[in-house]
N, C-alpha and C positions, 0 to 999 in steps of 0.2 A: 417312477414317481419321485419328485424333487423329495429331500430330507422336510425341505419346510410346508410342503405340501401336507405330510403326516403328520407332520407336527401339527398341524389345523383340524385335527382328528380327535385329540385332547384341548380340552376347553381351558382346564389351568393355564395354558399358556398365556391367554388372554386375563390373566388377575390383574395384570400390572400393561398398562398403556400409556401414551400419549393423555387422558382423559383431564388435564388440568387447562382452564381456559387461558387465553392469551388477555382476558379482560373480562374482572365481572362486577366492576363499576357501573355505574350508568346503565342494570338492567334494570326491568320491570318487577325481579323475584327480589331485587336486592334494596325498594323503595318502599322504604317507612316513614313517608314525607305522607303530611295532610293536603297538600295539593297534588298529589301525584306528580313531582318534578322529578322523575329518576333519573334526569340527567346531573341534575345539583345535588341529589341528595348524598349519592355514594357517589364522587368525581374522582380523576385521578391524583390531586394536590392530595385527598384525605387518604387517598388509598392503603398508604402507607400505615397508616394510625390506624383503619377501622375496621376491623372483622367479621367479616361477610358471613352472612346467616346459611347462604344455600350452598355454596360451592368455593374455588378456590381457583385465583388465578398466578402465573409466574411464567418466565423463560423456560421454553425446554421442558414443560412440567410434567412429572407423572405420577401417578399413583392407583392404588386400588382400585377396583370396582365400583366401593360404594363411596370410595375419597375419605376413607379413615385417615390415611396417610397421604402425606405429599412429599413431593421434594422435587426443583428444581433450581435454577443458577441464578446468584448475583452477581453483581460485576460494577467497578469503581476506579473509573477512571484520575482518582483526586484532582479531577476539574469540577466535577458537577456538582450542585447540592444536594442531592440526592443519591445512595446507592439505586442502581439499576436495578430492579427488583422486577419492573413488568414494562410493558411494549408503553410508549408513548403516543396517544395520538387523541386528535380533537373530536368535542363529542357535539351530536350535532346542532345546537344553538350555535358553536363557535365555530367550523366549517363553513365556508361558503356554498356547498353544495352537501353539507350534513357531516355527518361522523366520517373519520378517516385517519387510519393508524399514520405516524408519520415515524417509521423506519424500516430497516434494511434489515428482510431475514430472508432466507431462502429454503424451502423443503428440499430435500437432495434425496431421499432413499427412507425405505420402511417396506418390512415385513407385514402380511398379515397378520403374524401373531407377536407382531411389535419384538422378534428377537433381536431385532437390526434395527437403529434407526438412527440418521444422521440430519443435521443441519445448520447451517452455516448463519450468526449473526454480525452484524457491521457494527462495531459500536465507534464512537468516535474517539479520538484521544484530547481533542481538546475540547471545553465545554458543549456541552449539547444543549443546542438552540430554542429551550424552550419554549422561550420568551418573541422569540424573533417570529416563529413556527405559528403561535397565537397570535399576535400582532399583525402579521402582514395576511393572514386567513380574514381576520375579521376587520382588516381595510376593505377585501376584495368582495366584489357584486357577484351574481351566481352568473353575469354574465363573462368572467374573466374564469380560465383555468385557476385551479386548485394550488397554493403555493407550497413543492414538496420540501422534506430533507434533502435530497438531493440541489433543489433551486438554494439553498440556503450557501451552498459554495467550503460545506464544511469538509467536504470528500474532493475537494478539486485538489490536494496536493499531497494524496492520499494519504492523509494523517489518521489512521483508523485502524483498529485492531477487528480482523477476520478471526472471530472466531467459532470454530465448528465445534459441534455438539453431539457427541455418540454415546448409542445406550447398546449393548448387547446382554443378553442372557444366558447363564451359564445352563440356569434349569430356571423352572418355571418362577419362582420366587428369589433369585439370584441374579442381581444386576449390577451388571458393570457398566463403567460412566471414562469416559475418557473428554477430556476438551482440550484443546492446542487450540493457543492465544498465538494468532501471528501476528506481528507486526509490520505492516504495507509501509512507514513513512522511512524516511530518511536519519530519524534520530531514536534513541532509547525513547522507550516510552515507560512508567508503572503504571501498574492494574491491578486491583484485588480482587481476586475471586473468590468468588464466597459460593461455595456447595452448599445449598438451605435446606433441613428437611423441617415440617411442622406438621401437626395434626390442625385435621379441621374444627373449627370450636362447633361440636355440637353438645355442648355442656351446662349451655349458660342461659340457654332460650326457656328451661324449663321441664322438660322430659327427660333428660337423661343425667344421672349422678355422676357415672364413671368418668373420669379427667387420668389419661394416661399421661407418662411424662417422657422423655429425656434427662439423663445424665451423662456423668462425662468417665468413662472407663480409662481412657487416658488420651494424652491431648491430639492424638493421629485416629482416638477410635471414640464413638459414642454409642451410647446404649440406647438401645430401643425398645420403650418396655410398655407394648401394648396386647393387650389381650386377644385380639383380634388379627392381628398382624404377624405375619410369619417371620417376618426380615426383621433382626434382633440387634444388626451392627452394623451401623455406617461408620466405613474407612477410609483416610486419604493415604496415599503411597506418599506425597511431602511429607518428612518428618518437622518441620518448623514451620507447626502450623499454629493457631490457637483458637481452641473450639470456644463458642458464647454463645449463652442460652439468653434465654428471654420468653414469653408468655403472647399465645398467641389470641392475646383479649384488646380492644378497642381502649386509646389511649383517652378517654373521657376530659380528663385535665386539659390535656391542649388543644381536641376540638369541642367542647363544648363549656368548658371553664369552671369543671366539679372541682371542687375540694382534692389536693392530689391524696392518694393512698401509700402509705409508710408499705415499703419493700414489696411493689407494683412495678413488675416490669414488663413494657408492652409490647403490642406487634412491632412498634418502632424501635425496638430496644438498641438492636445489633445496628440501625441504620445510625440513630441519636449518637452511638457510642464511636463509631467509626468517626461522622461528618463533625460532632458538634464537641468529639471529647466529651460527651456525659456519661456519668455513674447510672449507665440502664440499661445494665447486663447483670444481670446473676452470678453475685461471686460465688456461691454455690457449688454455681453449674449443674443448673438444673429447670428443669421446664419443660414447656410445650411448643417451643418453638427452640433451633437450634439449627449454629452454622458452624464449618471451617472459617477461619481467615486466613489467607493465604495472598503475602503481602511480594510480589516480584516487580521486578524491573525486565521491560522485553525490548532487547537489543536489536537497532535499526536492521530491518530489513531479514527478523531472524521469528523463531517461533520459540514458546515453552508447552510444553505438554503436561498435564494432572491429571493425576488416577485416582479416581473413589472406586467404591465397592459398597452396594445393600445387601446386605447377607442374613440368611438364618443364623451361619454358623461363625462360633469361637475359633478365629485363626489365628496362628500361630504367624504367616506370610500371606496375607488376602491377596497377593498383586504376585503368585506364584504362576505362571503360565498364562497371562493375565494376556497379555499381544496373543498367544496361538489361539484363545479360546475367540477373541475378537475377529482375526483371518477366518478360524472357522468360518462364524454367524457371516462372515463379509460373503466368503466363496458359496456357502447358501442361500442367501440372498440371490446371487448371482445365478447361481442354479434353477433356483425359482423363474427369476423374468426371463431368462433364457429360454426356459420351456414356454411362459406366455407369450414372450415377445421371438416365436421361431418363424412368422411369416412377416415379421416387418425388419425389411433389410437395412436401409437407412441409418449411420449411426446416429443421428442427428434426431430424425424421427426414436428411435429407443431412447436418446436422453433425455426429449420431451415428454413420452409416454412416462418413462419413470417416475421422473419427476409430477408428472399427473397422478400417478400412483399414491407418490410420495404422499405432497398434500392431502390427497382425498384421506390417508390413514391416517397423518398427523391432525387431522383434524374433526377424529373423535374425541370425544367428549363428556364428564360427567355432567345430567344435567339433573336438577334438583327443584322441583316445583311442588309446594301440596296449597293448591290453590284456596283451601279451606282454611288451613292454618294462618297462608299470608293474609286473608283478608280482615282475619280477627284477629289476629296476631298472637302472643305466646306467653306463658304464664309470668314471665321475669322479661318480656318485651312485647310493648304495645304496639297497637299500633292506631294510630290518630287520623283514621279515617272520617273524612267528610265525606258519608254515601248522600247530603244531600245534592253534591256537586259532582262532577262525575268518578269513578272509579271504575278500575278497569278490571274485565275478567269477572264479574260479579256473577255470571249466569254459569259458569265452571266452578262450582263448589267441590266437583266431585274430583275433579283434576289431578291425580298425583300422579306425578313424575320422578322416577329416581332410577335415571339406566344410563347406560352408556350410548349416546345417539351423534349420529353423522350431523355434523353442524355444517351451514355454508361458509363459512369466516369464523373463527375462533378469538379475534377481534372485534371485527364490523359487526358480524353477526352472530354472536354464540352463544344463541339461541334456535332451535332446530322449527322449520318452517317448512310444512306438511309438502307442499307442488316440489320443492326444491327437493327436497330426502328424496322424493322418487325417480327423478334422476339421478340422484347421488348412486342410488344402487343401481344402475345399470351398468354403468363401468366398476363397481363395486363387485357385481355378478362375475367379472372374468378373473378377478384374483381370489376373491371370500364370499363365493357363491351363499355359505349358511349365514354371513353379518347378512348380505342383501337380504334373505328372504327374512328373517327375527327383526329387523328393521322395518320391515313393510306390513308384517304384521303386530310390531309394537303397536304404531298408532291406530290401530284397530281396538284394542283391548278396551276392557269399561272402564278403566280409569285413564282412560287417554278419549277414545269417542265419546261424544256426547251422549246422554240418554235418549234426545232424540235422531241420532244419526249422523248429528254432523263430525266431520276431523277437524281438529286443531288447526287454527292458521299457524298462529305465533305467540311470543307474549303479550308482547306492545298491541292484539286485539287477538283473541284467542275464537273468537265469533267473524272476524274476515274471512269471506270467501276466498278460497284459491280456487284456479281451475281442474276438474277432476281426473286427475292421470296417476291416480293410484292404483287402479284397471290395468291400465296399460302397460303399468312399469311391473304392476305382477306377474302379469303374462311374458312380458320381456323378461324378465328376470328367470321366471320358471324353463322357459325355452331356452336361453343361456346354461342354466344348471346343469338342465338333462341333455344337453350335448356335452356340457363337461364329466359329467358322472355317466351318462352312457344310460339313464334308468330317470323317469319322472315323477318329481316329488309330488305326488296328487295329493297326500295331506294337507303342505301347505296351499296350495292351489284350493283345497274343498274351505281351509281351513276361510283363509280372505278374503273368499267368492261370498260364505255366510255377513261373512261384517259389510261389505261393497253390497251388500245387498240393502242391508241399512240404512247406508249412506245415500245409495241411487234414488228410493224414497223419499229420502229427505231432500233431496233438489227436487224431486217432481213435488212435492209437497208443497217446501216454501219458496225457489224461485223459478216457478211458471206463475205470473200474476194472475193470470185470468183460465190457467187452469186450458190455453190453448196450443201447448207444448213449443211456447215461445219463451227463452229463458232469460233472467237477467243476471243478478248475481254481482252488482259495483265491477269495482275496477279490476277484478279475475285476478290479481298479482301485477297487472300492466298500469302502474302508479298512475302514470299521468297521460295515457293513451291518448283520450280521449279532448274536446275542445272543451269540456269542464269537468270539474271531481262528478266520475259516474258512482263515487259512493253514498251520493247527498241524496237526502229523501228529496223530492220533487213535491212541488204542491199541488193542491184541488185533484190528486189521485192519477196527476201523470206519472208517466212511466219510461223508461227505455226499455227498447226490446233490441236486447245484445245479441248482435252476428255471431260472437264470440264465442258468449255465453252457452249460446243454442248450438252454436257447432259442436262447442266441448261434450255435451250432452250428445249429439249425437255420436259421438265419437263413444262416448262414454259407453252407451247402449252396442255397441258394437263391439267393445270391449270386451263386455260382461256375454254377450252372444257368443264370441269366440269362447272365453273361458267354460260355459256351459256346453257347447262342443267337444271342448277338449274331454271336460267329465264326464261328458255322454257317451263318449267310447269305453268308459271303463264301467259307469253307472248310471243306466236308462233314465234314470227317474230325472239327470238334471236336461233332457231332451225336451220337457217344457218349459225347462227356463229358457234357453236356448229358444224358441220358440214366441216367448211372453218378449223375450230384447227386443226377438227380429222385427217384431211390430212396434215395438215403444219406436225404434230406429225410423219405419218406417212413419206414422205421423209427425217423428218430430222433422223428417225431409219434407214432408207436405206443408206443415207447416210453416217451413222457409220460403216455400215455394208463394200459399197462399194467405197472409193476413188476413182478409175479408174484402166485401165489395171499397173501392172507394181509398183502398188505404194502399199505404207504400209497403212493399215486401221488401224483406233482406238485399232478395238479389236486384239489381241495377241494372237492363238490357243496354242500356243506353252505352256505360261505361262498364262495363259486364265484368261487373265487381262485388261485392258482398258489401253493405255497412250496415250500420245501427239506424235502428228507430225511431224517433222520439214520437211517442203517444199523446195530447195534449189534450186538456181536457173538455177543448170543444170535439171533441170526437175526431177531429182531425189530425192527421201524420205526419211528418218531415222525418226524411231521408237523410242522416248525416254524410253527403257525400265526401266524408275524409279517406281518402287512402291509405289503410295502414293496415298491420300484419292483422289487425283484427275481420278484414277482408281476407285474409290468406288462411286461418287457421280452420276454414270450411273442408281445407285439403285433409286436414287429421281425417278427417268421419269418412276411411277407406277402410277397405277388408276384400280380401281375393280366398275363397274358399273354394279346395280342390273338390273335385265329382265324387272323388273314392268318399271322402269324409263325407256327402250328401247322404250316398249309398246306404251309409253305415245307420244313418238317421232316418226310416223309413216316416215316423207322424212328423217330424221338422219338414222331410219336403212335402210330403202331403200337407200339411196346413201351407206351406207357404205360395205351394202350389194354388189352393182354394184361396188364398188373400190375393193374390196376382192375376188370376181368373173375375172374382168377384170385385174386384175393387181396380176398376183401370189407373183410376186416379191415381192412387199408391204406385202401382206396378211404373206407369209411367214417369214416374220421380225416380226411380233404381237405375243405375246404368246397366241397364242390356242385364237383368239376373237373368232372362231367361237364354243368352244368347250366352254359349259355352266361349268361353277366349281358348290362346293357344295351350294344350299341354291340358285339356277339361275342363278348365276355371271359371269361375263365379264373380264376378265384382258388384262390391257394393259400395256405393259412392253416391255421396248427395253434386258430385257436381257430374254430368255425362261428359261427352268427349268435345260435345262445340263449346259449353261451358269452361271445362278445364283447361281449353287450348288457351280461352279469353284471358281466365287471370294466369295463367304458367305464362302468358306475353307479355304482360303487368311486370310479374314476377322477376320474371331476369332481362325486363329493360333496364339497361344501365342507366337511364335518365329518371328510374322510377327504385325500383328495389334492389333491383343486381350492385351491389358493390365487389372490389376486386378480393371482399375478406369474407363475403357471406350476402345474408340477405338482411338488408334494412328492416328497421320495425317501423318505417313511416318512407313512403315516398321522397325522391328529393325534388317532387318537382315545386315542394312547399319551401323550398329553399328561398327564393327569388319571388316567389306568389305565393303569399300564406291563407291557408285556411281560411275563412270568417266567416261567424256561425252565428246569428244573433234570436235571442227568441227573449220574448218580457223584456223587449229594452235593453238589454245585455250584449255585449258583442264580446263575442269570445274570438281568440286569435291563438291558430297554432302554425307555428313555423318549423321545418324540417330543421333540429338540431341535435348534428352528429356523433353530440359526446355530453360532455357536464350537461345537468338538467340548468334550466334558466328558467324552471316553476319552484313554488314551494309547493306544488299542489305534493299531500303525503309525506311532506315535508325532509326526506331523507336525500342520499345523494345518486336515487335512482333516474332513468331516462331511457321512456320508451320511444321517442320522439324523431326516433333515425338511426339511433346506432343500431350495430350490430349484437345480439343474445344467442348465445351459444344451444339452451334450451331447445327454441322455438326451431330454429334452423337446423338443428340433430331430430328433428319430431319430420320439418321437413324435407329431411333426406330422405328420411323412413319412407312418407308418403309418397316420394315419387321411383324410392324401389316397388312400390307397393304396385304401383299404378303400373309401374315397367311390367312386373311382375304378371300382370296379366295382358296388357294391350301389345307388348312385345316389340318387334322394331314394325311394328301397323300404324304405331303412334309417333309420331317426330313433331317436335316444334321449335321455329326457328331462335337458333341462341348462341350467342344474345341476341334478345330482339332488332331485328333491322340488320342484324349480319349478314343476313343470306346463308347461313350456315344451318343445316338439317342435325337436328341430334335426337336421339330417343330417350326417353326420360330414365334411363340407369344411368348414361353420361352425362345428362344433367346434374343428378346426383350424384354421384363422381366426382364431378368440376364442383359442387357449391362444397364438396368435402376438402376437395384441396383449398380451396379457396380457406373454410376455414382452419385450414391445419397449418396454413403459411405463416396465419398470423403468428405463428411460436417458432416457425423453421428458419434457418437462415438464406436471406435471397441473395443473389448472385454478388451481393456486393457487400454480403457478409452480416446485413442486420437482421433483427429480428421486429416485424412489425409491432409487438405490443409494447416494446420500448421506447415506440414513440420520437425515435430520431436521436434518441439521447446518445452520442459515442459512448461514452463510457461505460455507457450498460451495454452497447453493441460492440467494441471492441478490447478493452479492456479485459485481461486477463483472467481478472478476477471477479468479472462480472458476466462475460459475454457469453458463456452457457449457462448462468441461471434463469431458470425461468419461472416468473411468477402468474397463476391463473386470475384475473380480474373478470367481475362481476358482467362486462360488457367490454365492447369494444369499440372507437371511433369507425363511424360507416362510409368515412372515405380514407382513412388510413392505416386503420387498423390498430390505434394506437389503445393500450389497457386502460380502463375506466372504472370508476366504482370500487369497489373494495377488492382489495391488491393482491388478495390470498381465498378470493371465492374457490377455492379448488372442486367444491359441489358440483354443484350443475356442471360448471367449465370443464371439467375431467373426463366430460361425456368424449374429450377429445380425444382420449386416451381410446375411446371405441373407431373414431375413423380414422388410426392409425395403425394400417394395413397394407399390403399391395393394391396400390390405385391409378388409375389411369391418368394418363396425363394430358 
């Protein structure tokens, strides 16, 4: 067993992480606006000035558990106006296709117990384009690409300082910080680097008295003097540095024009005192916020290296063995993925996976919500809510949040979004098996579910429906564990199964309309799927009856089947729950099957496809015949259950036996339960086998979903002939578009309209192992369609795996697809094995979309990164 294996055995190691945001501007926890503007209210111009209530953002940042402490990097090229203090990028009013960080960092390496962790930022040496960045964003239409840092031409003569960022641990509360500033250009360049540490102000809202501080012990060491906090001394190894404090409270005076305060010095203190020459630092020295200054010059084409140290302890020489303790943590590291990554040969493949890795760890998080407090806000800060107008989150009073959770983007999105986490842990399952499962039962808890049963979407609507695969990622995750521990953890399994029991209620509850286990549920997480916002009430009591919806449910119910199997081997009693799914599964398949006399059902013989609904309120139906993944996600609601586990369940097959007997109707929706497959097997499956051939033909036409990087979330054959959909007058029009969305519908910079989603296509890989899994090579379908080529659905699955694992690998001519063509990211030395995970991909070329560091769901890559067929 690898050293840092065991070391995941001790929880301490985990005090101190990555947990500080890349941006916490412009959230929903951080808006004390009476209109609800949280994009204006906290932006990044004021960020500098104003002291965030919930949490704490920076470069590189980390700190405790509960974020008592911070500390991460500045940096000060004396071209900007600005120290570099946090990531830049536009929020979404000023984006043409919504929020979007606009710079260059890359994840490279990270431990589960954060004793290693590396990462490389770009900064530029000559002025950074702020202006230019906003400017040419908000000329452009959402029907034009995104205009990056990179398009800006500031990196075309490689004027820009690389520099990487490492944390290792001596022991658990003892961190060492290393960064080397290279310089890529041609000429010297200066830089200041400013190593920041600060507490987070929770002193001023009202609840709490204690205000720890910083002083200055001498000008290479600062004290750290919290009661709470174990690490007592931050050290630079420069001796000609000079340390400046400053206060980390909201500059009042320059953004809102108080009266200033005699010997008030603010969050901007050390920024004001660098850029503008002002008296606002603490001659003292002394505070709640506090940095090094460290003023060099980096000679063309050369690097400098700086060493800090957080320490408990009084040293005498902090930077004594300070390199071997680093090789250490590097060579275990190394130890570590070695053991994980021992069946993937590829070195290429292991630099992508790592870096998969990487991201998914760097982009834990603290995350800080008590829904109750924000809405009424706090004894010494109000808050000037207009509840006659809307406010959000108002039916979550009970809400509190304060842990450390898996974010999708620690930028775009850093805030934690229920469907997303549950992929996060699946690839999370094969390095920090105990984060996946305390993760997946976090959002379970009462102060994260609702009291009636629902999970948490997000901030920005904490009441949106996602789709329900927190079933699934349980059981995935539990089955991962206990082939890595060799022993199955049935507590948490009994533990999740009680809360998903809540929750499965609650969809039968409130989105079956009519109570015919036809489900709806808005836009499921798929923004703008659909040919109009399917989150809008509909009038005179119509309705949609989502393919989508109702598939998820059945999936879901087969989910909670399985998992009640699993328990039922160990303890009888959950053999009717197991039992109570098998049937919720089986009328919600009947259901797809029959609407009522007279009306349109799910499925589509015609074009032997799955769509939606629309219910209207003359009693009559329309069929939205759109092709899109919302037609394919009928594939999820599969399950192959072997004989022996029947055996084991004597009243599970007895009932199912007497539901299959007495109920043809039922029985004949199952594919073949009663007909055993190869090896004793069971399938369940709302599509049979003439069914499944129709849309798996769909599926991987290359004129339809098959693209060369995965599978489409929308047909292309709407490329050329769009959609039109018109009902009350309205004509709604959707066109196959394979990258930037070109709706505001949801208004952000998502698009399910063609591209490629790494999510939906790791769900259907699974499914058509599944299906392999039992039909065997009995089942072949031609692929691609119109090939003339026979494949059985494991090599289908296989090819849509390569497929998407290319888009990160390099092809024969050296790029890498998500870089979207750009040389310099594809050949360039200093660029062309970084790899960054984006939110989606373009569906004909694979190029990265959406936000640039979703390493979440995207990481799921890091699971089909294995020996595969070619």
């Amino acid at each position: 067993m690898s050293v840092e294996k065991q070391r995941l055995k001790d929880k301490k190691w985990l005090n101190w992480g990555p947990y500080v945001s890349n941006r916490q501007w412009g959230n929903v926890r951080e808006d004390y606006s009476p209109n609800g503007d949280a994009w204006r209210f906290a932006n990044h111009n004021n960020a500098e000035s104003y002291s965030y209530r919930w949490a704490e953002e920076g470069i590189a940042g980390i700190s405790d558990t509960k974020q008592l402490f911070c500390f991460a990097l500045s940096f000060w090229n004396k071209n900007d106006e600005r120290v570099k203090e946090r990531f830049f990028g536009l929020s979404n009013p000023q984006g043409n296709h919504g929020e979007d960080v606009k710079e260059l960092f890359y994840y490279l390496d990270n431990t589960p117990t954060h004793s290693y962790m590396k990462m490389v930022y770009k900064y530029p040496i000559n002025k950074f384009p702020y202006e230019d960045l906003v400017t040419e964003n908000g000329r452009r239409t959402k029907k034009e690409p995104e205009y990056e840092i990179i398009d800006t031409g500031i990196f075309d003569k490689d004027e820009y300082f690389d520099i990487f960022i490492e944390y290792c641990k001596s022991d658990e509360n003892d961190i060492l910080v290393r960064v080397k500033v290279c310089n890529r250009s041609d000429k010297d360049a200066p830089i200041v680097v400013l190593p920041t540490v600060w507490y987070r102000n929770n002193w001023k809202w009202g609840y709490n008295e204690y205000k720890a501080n910083f002083d200055s012990a001498s000008e290479d060491c600062i004290n750290i003097n919290h009661d709470s906090i174990p690490i007592k001394k931050f050290y630079s190894k420069n001796k000609s540095v000079q340390s400046v404090f400053c206060d980390n409270e909201t500059n009042n005076p320059k953004l809102y024009g108080t009266p200033e305060v005699e010997n008030a010095f603010y969050k901007d203190g050390i920024n004001d005192y660098l850029i503008h020459q002002k008296n606002t630092i603490n001659q003292e020295k002394k505070g709640t916020k506090a940095a090094f200054i460290i003023d060099e010059t980096i000679k063309a084409k050369s690097s400098e290296t700086f060493e800090f140290r957080l320490s408990p302890y009084d040293m005498d020489d902090a930077f004594y063995q300070f390199e071997e303790i680093f090789n250490t943590r590097i060579e275990e590291a190394n130890e570590f993925y070695k053991e994980i990554q021992q069946d993937v040969c590829d070195d290429d493949e292991k630099n992508v996976q790592r870096q998969a890795f990487a991201g998914l760890l760097w982009n834990k998080q603290f995350y800080h919500y008590n829904v109750g407090k924000w809405l009424k806000g706090d004894p010494n800060h109000e808050a000037p809510r207009d509840f006659d107008n809307y406010v959000r989150n108002t039916e979550w009073y009970h809400l509190h949040n304060k842990d450390i959770i898996s974010m999708p983007d620690k930028w775009e999105y850093p805030w934690y979004a229920t469907w997303d986490l549950a992929f996060h842990c699946v690839p999370y399952a094969i390095i920090d098996g105990d984060f996946a499962k305390n993760q997946l039962l976090l959002l379970t808890k009462e102060w994260y579910m609702h009291p009636n049963g629902q999970m948490p979407a997000y901030e920005w609507n904490l009441s949106d429906v996602n789709p329900p695969v927190h079933a699934w990622s349980c059981f995935r995750v539990f089955k991962i564990d206990e082939k890595a521990n060799g022993k199955p953890d049935l507590l948490f399994l009994e533990k999740v199964f009680q809360k998903l029991l809540l929750n499965f209620t609650w969809w039968v509850n409130r989105k079956d309309k009519n109570g015919k286990n036809i489900f709806g549920g808005g836009f499921l997480g798929l923004d703008n799927i659909g040919a109009f916002d399917r989150n809008m009430e509909l009038k005179d009591g119509e309705h949609l009856e989502q393919a989508d919806g109702t598939s998820w449910m059945a999936m879901y119910a087969l989910n909670m089947m399985r998992i009640s199997m699993e328990l039922a081997q160990y303890y009888q009693v959950y053999e009717d729950m197991a039992i109570k799914f098998f049937e919720h599964y089986l009328y919600i398949a009947e259901a797809m099957e029959n609407m009522g006399e007279d009306k349109e059902g799910l499925w589509n013989e015609e074009d032997g496809f799955f769509y939606d609904v629309l219910q209207l309120a003359n009693g009559e139906s329309v069929s939205l015949r759109l092709r899109s993944i919302v037609g394919l996600i009928p594939l999820f609601a599969v399950e192959v259950i072997d004989h022996h586990l029947l055996e084991k369940m004597p009243n599970f097959r007895e009932r199912m036996d007497w539901v299959l007997k007495n109920k043809p109707e039922l029985a004949n929706l199952v594919s073949h339960w009663d007909e055993e497959g190869s090896g004793r097997k069971h399938l369940m499956s709302i599509l049979r086998r003439t069914r499944l051939k129709k849309v798996l033909s769909r599926m991987v036409d290359e004129k339809e979903f098959l693209s060369d990087y995965g599978i489409r979330a929308m047909s292309k054959v709407y490329e050329e002939n769009p959609f039109v959909f018109t009902v009350h007058g309205n004509k709604n029009i959707v066109y196959y578009t394979p990258a930037e969305s070109d709706s505001r519908m949801f208004g952000g910079n998502s698009n399910w309209r063609g591209p490629i989603w790494f999510p939906i296509n790791f769900l259907l890989v699974e499914s058509l192992q599944r299906f392999h899994f039992y039909y065997g090579n009995s089942l072949k379908i031609e692929f691609p369609t119109g090939s003339g080529e026979q494949k059985n659905l494991d090599e289908v699955a296989q090819n849509i795996s390569n497929r998407l694992c290319s888009i990160f690998l390099k092809d024969e001519s050296g790029q890498r697809a998500f870089n979207g063509g750009n040389y310099k990211f594809n050949y360039d030395e200093h660029f062309k094995d970084y790899i960054t995970f984006f939110e989606y991909f373009h569906g004909d070329n694979g190029r990265g979309v959406g936000a640039s560091h979703q390493t979440g769901w995207t990481a799921t890559v890091a699971k089909l990164m294995k020996p595969r067929l070619a």
